[in-house]
FIKOLZA-1660 file (N, C-alpha, C; in steps of 0.1 Angstrom, whole numbers, plus 5000, padded with zeros to 4 digits):
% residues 233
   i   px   py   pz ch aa at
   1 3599 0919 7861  A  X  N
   1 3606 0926 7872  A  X CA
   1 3610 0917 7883  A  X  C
   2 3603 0906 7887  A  X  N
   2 3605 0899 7899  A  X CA
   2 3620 0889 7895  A  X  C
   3 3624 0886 7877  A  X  N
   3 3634 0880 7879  A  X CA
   3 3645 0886 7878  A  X  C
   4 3641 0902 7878  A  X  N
   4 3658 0910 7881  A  X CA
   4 3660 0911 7895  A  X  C
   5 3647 0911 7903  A  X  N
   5 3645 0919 7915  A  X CA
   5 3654 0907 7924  A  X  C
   6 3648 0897 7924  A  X  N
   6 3656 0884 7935  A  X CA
   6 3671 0885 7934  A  X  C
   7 3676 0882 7918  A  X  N
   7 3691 0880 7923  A  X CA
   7 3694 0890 7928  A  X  C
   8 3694 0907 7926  A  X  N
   8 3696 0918 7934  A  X CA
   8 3696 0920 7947  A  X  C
   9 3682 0914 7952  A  X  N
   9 3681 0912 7966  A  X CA
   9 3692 0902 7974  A  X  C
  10 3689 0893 7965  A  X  N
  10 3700 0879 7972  A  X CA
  10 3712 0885 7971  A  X  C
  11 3719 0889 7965  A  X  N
  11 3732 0898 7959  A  X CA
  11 3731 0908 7976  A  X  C
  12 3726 0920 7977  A  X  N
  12 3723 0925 7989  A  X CA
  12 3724 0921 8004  A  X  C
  13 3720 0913 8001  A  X  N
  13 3719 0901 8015  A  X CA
  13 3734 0895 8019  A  X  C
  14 3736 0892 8006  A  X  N
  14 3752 0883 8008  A  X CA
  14 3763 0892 8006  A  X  C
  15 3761 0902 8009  A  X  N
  15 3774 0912 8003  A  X CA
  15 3779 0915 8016  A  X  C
  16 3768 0920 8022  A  X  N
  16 3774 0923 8039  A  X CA
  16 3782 0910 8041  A  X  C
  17 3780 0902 8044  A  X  N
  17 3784 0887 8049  A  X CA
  17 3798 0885 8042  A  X  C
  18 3798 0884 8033  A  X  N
  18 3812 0884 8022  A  X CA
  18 3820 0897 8030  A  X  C
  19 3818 0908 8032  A  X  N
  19 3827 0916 8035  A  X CA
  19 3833 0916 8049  A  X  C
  20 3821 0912 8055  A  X  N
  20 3826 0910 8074  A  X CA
  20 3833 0893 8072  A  X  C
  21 3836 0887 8064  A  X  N
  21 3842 0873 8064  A  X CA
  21 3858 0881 8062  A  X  C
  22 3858 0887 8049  A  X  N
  22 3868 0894 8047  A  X CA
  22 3881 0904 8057  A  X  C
  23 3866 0909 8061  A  X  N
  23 3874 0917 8069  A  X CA
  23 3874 0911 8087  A  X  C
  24 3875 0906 8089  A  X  N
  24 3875 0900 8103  A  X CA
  24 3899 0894 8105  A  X  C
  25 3902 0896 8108  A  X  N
  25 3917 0894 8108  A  X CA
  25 3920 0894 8118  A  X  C
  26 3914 0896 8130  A  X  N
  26 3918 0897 8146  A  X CA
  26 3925 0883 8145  A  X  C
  27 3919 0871 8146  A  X  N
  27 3923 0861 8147  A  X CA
  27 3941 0859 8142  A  X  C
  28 3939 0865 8130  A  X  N
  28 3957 0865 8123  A  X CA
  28 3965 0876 8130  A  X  C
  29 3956 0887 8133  A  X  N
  29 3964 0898 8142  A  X CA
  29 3965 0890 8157  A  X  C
  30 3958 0888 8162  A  X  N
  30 3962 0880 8180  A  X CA
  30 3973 0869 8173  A  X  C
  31 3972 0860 8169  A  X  N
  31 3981 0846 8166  A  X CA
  31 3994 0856 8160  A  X  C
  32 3994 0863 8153  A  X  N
  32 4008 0869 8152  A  X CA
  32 4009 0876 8162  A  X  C
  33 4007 0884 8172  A  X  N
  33 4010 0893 8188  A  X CA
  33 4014 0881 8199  A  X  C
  34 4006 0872 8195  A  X  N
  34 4011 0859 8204  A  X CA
  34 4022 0857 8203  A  X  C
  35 4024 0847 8190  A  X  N
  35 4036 0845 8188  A  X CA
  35 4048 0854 8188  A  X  C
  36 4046 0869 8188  A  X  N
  36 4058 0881 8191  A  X CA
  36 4062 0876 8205  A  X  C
  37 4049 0877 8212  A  X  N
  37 4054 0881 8226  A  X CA
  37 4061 0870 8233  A  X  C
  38 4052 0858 8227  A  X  N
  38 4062 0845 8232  A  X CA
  38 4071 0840 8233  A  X  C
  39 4079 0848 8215  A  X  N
  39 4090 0843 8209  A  X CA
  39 4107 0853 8214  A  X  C
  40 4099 0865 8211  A  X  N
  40 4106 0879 8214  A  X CA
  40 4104 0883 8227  A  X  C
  41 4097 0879 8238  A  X  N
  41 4102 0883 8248  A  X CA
  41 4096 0871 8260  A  X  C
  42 4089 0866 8262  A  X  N
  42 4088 0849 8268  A  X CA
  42 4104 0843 8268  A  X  C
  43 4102 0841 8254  A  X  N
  43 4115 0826 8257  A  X CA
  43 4126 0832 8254  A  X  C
  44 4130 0845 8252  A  X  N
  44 4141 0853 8258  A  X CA
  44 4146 0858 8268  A  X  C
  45 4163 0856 8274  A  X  N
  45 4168 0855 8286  A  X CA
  45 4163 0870 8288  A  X  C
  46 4163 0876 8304  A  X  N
  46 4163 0892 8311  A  X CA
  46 4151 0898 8300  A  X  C
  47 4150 0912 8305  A  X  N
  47 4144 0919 8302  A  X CA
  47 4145 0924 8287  A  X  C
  48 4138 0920 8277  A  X  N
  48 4136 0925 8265  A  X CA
  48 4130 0933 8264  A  X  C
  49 4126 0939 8253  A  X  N
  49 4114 0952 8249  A  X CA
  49 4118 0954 8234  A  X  C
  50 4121 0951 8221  A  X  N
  50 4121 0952 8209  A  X CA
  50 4107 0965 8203  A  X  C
  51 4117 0970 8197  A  X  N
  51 4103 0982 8191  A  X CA
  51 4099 0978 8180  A  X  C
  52 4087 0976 8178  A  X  N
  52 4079 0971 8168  A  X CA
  52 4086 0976 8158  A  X  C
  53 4081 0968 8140  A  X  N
  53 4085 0977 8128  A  X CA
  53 4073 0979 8124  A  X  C
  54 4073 0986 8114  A  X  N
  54 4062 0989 8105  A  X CA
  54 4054 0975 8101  A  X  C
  55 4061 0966 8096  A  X  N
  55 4051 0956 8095  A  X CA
  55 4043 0949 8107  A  X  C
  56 4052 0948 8112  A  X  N
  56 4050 0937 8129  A  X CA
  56 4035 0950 8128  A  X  C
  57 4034 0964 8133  A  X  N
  57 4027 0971 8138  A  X CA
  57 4013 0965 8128  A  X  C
  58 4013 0965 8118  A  X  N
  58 4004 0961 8109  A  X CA
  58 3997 0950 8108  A  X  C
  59 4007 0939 8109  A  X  N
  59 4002 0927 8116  A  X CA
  59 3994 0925 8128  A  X  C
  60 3996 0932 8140  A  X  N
  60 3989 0934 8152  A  X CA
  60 3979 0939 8152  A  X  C
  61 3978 0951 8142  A  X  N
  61 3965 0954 8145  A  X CA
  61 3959 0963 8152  A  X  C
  62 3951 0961 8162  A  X  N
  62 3951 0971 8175  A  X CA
  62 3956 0965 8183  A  X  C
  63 3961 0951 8184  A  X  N
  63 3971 0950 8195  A  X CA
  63 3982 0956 8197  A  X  C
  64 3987 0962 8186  A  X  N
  64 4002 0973 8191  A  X CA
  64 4002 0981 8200  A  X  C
  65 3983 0983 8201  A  X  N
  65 3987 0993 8212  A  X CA
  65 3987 0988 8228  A  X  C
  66 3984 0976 8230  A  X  N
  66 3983 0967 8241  A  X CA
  66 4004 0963 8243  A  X  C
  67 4006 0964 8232  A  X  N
  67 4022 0962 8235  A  X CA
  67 4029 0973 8239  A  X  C
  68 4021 0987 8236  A  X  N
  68 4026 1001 8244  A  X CA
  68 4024 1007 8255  A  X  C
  69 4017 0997 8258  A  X  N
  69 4015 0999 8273  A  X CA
  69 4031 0989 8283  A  X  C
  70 4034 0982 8274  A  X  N
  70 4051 0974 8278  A  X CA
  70 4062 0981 8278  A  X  C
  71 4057 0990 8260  A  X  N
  71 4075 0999 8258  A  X CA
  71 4069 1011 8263  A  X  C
  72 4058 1015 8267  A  X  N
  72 4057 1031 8274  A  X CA
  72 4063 1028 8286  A  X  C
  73 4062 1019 8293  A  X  N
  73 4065 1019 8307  A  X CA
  73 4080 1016 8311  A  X  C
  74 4087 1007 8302  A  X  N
  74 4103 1002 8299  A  X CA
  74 4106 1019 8293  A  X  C
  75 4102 1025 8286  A  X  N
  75 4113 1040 8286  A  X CA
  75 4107 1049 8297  A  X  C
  76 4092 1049 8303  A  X  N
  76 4094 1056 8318  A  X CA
  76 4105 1049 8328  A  X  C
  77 4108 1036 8329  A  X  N
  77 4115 1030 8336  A  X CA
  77 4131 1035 8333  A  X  C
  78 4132 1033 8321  A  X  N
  78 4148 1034 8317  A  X CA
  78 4151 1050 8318  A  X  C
  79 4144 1062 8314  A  X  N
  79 4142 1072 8321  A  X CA
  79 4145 1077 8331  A  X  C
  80 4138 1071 8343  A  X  N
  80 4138 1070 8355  A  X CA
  80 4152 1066 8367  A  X  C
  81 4156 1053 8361  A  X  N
  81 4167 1050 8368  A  X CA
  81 4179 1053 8357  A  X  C
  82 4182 1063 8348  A  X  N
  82 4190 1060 8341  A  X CA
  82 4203 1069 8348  A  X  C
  83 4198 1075 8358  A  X  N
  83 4208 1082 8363  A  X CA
  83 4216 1081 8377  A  X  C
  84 4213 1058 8376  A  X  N
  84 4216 1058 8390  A  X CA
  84 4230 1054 8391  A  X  C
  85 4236 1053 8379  A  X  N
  85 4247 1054 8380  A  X CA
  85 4256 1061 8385  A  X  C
  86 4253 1075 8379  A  X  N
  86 4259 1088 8381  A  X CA
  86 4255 1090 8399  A  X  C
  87 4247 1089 8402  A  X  N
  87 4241 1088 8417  A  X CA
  87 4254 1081 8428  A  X  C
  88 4253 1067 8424  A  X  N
  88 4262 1059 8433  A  X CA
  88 4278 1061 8425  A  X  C
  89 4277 1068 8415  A  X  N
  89 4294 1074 8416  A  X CA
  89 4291 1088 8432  A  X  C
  90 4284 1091 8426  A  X  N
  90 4287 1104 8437  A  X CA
  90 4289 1100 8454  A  X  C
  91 4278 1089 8451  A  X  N
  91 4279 1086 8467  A  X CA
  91 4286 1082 8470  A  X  C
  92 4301 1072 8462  A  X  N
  92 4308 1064 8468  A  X CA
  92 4316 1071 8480  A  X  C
  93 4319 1062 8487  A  X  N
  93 4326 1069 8500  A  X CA
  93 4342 1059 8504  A  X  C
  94 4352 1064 8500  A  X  N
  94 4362 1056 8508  A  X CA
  94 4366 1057 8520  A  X  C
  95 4364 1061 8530  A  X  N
  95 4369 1065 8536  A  X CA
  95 4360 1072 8546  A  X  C
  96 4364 1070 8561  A  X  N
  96 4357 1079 8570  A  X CA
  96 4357 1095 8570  A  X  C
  97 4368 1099 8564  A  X  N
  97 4371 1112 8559  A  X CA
  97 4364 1117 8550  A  X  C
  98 4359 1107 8540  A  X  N
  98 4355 1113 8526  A  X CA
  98 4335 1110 8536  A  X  C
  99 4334 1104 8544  A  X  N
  99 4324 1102 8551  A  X CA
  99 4315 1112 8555  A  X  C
 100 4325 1120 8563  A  X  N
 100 4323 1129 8572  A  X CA
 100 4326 1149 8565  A  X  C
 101 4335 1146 8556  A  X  N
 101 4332 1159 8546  A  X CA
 101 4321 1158 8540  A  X  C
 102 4319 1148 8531  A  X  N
 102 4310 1148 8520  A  X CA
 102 4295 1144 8527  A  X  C
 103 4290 1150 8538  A  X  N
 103 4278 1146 8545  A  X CA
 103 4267 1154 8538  A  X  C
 104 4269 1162 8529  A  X  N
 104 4259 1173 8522  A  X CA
 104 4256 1163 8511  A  X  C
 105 4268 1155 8504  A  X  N
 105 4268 1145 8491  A  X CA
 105 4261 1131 8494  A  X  C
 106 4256 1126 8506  A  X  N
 106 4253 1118 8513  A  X CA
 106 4237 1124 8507  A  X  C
 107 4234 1128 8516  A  X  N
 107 4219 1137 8516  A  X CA
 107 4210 1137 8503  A  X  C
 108 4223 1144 8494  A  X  N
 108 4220 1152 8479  A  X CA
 108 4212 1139 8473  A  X  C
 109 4219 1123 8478  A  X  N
 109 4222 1115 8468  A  X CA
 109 4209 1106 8471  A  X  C
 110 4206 1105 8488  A  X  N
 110 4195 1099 8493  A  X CA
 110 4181 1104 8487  A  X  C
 111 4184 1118 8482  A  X  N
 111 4167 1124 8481  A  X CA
 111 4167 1121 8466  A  X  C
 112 4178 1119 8459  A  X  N
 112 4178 1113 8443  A  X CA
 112 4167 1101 8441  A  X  C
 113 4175 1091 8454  A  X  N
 113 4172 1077 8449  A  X CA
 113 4155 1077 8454  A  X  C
 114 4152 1088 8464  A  X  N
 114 4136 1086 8466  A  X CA
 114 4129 1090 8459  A  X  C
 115 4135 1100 8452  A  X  N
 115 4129 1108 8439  A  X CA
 115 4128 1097 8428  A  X  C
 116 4138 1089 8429  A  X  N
 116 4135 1079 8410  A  X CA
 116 4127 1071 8418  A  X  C
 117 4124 1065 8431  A  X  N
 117 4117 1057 8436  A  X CA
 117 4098 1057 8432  A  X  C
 118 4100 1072 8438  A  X  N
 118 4084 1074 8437  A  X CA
 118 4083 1079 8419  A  X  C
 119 4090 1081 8409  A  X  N
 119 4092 1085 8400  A  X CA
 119 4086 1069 8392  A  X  C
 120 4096 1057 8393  A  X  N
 120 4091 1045 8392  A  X CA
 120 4082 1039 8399  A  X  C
 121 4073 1039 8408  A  X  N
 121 4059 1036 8412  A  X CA
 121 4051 1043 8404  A  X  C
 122 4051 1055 8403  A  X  N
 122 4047 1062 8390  A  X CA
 122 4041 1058 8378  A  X  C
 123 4051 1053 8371  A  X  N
 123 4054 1044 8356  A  X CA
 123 4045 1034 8362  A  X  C
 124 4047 1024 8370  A  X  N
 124 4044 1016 8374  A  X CA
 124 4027 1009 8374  A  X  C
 125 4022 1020 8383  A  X  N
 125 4010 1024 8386  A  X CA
 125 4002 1024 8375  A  X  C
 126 4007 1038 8367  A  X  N
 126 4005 1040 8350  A  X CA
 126 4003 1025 8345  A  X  C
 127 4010 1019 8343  A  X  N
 127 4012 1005 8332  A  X CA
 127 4002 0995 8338  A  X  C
 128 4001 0990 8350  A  X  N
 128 3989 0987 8355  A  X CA
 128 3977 0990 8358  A  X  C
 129 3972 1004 8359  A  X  N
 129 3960 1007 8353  A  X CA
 129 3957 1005 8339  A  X  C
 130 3966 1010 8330  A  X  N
 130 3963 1011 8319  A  X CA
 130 3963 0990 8314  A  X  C
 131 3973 0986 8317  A  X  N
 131 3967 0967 8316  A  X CA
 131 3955 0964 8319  A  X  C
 132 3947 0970 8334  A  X  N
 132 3934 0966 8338  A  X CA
 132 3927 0965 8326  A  X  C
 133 3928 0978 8317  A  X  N
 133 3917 0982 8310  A  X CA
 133 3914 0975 8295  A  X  C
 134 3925 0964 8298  A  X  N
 134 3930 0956 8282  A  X CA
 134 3916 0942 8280  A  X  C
 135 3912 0946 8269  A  X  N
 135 3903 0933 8266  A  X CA
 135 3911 0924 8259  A  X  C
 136 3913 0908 8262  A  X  N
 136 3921 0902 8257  A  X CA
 136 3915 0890 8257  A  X  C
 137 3910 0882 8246  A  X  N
 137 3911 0865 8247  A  X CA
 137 3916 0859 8261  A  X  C
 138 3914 0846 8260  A  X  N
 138 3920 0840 8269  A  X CA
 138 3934 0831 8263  A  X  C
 139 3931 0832 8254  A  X  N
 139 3950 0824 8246  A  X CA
 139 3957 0835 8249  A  X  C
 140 3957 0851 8244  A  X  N
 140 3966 0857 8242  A  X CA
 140 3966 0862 8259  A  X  C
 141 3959 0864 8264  A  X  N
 141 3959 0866 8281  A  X CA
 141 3968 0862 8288  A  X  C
 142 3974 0847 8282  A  X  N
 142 3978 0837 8289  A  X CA
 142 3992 0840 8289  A  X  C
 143 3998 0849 8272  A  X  N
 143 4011 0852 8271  A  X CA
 143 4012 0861 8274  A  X  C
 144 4004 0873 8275  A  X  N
 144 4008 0889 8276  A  X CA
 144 4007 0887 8291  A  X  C
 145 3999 0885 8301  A  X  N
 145 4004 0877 8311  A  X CA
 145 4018 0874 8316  A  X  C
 146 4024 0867 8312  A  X  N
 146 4039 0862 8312  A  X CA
 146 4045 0874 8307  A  X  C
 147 4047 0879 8297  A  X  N
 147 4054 0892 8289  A  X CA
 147 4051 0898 8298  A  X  C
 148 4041 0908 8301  A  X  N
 148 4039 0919 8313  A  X CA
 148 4048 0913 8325  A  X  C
 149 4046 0900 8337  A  X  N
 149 4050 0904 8345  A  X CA
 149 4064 0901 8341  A  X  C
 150 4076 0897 8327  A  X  N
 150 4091 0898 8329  A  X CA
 150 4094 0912 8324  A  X  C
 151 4083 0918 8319  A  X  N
 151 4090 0935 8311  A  X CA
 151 4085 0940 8321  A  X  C
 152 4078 0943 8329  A  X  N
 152 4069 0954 8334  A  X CA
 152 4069 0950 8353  A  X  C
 153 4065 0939 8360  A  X  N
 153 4062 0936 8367  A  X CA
 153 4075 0935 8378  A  X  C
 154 4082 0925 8372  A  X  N
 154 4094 0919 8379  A  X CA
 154 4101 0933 8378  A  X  C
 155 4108 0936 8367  A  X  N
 155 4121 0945 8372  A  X CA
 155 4115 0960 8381  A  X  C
 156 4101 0961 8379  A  X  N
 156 4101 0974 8385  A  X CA
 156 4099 0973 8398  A  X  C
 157 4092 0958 8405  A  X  N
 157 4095 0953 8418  A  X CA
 157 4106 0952 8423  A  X  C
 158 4118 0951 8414  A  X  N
 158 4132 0945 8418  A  X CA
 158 4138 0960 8422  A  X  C
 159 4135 0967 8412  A  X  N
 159 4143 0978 8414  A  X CA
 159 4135 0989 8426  A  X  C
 160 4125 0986 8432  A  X  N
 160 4120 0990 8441  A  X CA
 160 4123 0984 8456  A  X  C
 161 4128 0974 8453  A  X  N
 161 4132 0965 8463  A  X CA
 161 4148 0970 8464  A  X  C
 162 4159 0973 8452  A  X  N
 162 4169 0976 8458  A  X CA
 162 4171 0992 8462  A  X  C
 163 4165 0997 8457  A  X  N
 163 4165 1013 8459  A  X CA
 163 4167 1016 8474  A  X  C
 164 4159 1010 8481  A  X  N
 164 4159 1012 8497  A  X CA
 164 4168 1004 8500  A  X  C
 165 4175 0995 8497  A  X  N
 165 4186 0988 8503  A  X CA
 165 4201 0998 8503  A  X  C
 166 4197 1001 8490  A  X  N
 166 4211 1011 8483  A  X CA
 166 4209 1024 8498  A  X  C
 167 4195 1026 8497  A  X  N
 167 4194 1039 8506  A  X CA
 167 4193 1038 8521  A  X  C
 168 4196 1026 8528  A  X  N
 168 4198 1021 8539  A  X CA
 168 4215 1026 8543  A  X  C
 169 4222 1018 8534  A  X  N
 169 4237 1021 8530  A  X CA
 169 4239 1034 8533  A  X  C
 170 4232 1049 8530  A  X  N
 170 4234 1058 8527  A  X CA
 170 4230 1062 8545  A  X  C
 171 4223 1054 8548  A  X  N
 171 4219 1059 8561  A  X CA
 171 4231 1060 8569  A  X  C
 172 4234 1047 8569  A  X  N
 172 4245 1042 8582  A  X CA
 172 4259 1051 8577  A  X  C
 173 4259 1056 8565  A  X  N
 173 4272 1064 8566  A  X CA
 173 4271 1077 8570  A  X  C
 174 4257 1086 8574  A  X  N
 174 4255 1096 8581  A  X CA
 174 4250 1092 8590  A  X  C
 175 4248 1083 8595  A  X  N
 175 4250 1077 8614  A  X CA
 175 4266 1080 8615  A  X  C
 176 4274 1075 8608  A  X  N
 176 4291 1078 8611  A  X CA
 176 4293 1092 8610  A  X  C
 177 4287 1100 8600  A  X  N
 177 4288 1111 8601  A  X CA
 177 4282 1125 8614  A  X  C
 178 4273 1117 8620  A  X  N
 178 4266 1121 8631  A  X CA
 178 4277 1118 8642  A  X  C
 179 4281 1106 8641  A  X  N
 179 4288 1107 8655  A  X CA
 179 4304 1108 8650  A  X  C
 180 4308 1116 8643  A  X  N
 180 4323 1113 8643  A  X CA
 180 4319 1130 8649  A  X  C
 181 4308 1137 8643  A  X  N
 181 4307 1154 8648  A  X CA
 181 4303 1153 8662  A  X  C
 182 4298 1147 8669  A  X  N
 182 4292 1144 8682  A  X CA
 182 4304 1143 8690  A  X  C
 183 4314 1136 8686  A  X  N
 183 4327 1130 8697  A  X CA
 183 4342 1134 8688  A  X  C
 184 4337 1146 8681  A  X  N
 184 4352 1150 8673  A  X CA
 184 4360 1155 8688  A  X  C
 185 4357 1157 8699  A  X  N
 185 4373 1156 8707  A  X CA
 185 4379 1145 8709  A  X  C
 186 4373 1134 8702  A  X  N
 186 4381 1122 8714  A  X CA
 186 4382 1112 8698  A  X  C
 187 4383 1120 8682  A  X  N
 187 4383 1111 8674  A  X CA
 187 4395 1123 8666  A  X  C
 188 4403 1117 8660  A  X  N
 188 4413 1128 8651  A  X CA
 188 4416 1120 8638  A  X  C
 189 4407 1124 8625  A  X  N
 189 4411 1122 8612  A  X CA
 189 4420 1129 8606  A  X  C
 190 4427 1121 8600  A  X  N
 190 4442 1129 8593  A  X CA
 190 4438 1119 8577  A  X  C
 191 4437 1119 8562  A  X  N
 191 4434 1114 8559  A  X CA
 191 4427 1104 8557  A  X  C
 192 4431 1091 8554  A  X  N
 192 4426 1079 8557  A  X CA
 192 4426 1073 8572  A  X  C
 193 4436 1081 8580  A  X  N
 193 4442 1077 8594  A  X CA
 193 4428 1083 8608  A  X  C
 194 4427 1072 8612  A  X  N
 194 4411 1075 8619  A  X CA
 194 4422 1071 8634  A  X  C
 195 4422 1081 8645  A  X  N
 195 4426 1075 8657  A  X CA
 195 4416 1081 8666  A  X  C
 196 4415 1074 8676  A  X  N
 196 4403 1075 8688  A  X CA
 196 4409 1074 8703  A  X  C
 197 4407 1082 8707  A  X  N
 197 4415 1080 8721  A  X CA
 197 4405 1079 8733  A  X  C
 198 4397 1074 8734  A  X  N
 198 4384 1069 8745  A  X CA
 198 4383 1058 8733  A  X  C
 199 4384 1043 8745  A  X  N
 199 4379 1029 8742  A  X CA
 199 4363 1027 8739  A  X  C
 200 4357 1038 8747  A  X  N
 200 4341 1033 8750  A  X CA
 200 4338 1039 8731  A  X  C
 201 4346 1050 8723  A  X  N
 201 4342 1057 8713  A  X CA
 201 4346 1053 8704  A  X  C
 202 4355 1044 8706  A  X  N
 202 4363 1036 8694  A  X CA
 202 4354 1023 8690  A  X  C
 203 4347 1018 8703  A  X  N
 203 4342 1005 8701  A  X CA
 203 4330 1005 8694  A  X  C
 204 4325 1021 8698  A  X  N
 204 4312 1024 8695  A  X CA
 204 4312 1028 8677  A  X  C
 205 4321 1032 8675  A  X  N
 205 4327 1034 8658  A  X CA
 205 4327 1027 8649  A  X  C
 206 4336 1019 8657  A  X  N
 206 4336 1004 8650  A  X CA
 206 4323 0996 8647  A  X  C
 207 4317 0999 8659  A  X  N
 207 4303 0990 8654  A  X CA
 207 4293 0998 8641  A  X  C
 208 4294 1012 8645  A  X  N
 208 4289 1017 8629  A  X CA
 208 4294 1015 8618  A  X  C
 209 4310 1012 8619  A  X  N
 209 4315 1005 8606  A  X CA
 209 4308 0992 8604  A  X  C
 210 4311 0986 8609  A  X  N
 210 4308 0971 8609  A  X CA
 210 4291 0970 8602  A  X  C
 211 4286 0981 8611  A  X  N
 211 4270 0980 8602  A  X CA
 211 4271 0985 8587  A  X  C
 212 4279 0997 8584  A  X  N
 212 4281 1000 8571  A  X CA
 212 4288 0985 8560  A  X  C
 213 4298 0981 8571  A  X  N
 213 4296 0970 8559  A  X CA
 213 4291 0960 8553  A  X  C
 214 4281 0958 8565  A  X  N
 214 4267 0949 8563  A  X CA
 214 4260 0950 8549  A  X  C
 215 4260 0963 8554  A  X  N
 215 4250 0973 8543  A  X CA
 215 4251 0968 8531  A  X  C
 216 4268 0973 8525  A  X  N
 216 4275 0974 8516  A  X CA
 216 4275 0958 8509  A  X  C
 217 4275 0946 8515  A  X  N
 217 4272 0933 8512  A  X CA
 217 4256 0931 8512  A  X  C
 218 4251 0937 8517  A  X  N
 218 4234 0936 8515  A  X CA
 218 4230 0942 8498  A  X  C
 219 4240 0953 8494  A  X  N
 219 4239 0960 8482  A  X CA
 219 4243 0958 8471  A  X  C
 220 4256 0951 8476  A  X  N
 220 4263 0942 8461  A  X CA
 220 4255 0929 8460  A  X  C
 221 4244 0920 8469  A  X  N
 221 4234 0911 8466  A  X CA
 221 4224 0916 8455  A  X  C
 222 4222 0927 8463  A  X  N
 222 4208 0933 8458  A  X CA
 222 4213 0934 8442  A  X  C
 223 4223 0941 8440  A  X  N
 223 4227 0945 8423  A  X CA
 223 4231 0933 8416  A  X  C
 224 4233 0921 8423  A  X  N
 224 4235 0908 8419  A  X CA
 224 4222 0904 8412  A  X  C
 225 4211 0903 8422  A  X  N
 225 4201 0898 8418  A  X CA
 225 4190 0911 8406  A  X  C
 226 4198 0924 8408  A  X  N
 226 4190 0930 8399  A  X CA
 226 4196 0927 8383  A  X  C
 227 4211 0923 8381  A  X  N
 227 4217 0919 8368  A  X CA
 227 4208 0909 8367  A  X  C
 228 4206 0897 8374  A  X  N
 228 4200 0886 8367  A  X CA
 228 4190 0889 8365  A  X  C
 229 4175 0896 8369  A  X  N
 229 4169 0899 8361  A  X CA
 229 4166 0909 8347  A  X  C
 230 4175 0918 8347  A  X  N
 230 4176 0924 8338  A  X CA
 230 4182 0920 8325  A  X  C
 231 4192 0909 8331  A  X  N
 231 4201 0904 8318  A  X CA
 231 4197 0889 8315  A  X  C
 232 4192 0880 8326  A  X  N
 232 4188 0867 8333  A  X CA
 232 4200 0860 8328  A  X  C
 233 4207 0863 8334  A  X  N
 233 4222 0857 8340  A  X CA
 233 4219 0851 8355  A  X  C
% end
């Protein structure tokens, strides 16, 4: 009995061991999530986010889902501001005329842009709690790191940072709209044709223009600097 019984035992003993050798893959799943994130969105210009395939997902492992915490937050983002187009068509304004009618479209447009504002802190918030809670090496730390703050970090700071600039802009043209109704005796719009007959109310006009156009060069910066991050142009 004792010479069936050993190899059996020894057999038992090494079987566990053989299987956990086998099955251990993290190491090939992180070294391939590394190399994704480094290659596919690191050392690629602006904002990337590529959707995994079925293999990549397989390869990863349970890191795929440490990458969904990147593309959950890039479609709450894209989501979110996808309608700020449509927004600053509405708001455009030529004209002191189109200023001072469309002061309801002014309004409409400011409580949009606070709405996607706190809508994106939102997402935001979301994606960084949910990062806290990521166990990660320190190799792959080092990249997802870097990938988080160009997908996740930077544009959603950027785009928080231009939102109020855009909605500054929106201010100063219902200051003009405030005071063209304040001193409509001594201002007469006829189309584009703005005439003022008191000096002290013309000067004073002007200066709200002049701040509107401030604005308007503070805003074409701001969308400057938000292309280059988005596209890294």
């Amino acid at each position: 009995m004792k010479s069936l019984f050993r190899p059996f035992l020894a057999l038992a003993v090494a079987l566990p061991l053989v299987l956990a050798a086998c099955g251990d893959k993290e190491p090939e799943q992180r070294a391939a999530f590394t190399q994704f994130l480094q290659t596919r969105i690191v050392d690629k210009p602006g904002v990337r986010v590529p959707q995994l395939t079925d293999e990549e997902k397989k390869s990863f492992g349970d890191y795929a889902a440490q990458y969904a915490v990147i593309t959950d937050f890039n479609a709450g983002m894209d989501a979110s501001v996808k309608p700020l187009s449509g927004i600053m068509q509405k708001g455009a304004m030529r004209s002191v005329n189109d200023i001072v009618t469309r002061r309801d479209d002014l309004k409409t447009v400011q409580a949009a842009l606070n709405d996607m504002n706190a809508a994106l802190k939102e997402q935001q918030d979301k994606a960084d709690a949910a990062r806290a809670q990521l166990k990660q090496p320190e190799d792959l730390k080092a990249v997802y790191d870097k990938a988080y703050e160009k997908t996740v970090s930077l544009p959603a700071d950027t785009f928080r940072d231009v939102l109020p600039q855009l909605n500054a802009t929106f201010d100063s043209s219902l200051k003009i709209a405030d005071y063209v109704e304040a001193h409509k005796a001594q201002i007469d719009i006829a189309g584009p044709i703005v005439k003022v007959n008191d000096p002290a109310v013309q000067a004073e006009l002007n200066q709200l223009l002049q701040d509107l156009n401030s604005q308007a060069k503070n805003v074409q910066q701001a969308q400057t600097r938000l292309q280059a991050v988005m596209l890294g142009r």
